[in-house]
C-alpha positions in Angstrom: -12.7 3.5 9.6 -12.5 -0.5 10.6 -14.9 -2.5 8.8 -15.9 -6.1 8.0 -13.6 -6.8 5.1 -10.2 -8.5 5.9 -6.9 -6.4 5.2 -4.6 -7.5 2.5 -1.4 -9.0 3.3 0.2 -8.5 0.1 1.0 -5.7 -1.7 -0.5 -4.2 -5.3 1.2 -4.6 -8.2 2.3 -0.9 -9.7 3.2 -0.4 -13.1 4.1 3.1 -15.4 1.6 3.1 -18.7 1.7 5.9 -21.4 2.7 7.9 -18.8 0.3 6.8 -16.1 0.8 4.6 -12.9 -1.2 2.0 -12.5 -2.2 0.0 -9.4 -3.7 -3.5 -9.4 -5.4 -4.5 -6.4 -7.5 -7.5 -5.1 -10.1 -8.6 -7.0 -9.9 -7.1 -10.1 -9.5 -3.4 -8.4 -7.6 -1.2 -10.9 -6.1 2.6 -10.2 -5.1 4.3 -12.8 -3.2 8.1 -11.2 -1.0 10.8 -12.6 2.5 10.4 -11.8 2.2 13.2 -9.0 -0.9 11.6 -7.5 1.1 8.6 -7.6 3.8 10.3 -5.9 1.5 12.3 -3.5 -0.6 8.4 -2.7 3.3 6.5 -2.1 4.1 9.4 0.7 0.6 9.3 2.3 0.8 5.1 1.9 3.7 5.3 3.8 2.6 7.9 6.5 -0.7 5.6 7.5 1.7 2.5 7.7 3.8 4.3 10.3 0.9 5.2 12.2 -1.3 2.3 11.5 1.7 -0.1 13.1 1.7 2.2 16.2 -1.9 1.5 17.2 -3.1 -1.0 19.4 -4.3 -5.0 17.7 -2.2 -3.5 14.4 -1.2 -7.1 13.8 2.5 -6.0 12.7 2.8 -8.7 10.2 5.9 -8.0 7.5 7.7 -10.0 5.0 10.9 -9.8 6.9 12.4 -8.2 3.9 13.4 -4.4 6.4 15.0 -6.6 8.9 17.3 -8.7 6.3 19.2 -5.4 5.2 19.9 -4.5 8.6 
């Protein structure tokens, strides 16, 4: 699913809104989700990273901030 567009090195912004989460993206890009959806989008977020940092080229790039609580 590569394309032309570069990846974002930084993460959204989240916020809870009359009972909504809402997640600000790059250039203007707004989501607005259930809490479960929310919920349901954190867990698959998380399972793509995993896998996404296992491929080949994933560029690996973190803020450091895993390693400093070890």
């Amino acid at each position: 699913m590569a394309d032309s567009r570069e990846s974002q090195k930084g993460p959204g912004e989240v916020s809870a809104e009359a009972g909504q989460v809402v997640l600000d993206g790059p250039d203007g890009v707004a989501v607005t989700m259930t809490p479960d959806a929310a919920e349901e989008t954190g867990r698959r977020l998380i399972a793509a990273a995993a896998e996404a940092r296992g491929q080949h080229g994933h560029g690996g790039e973190t803020d450091g901030d895993a390693d400093d609580a070890l």
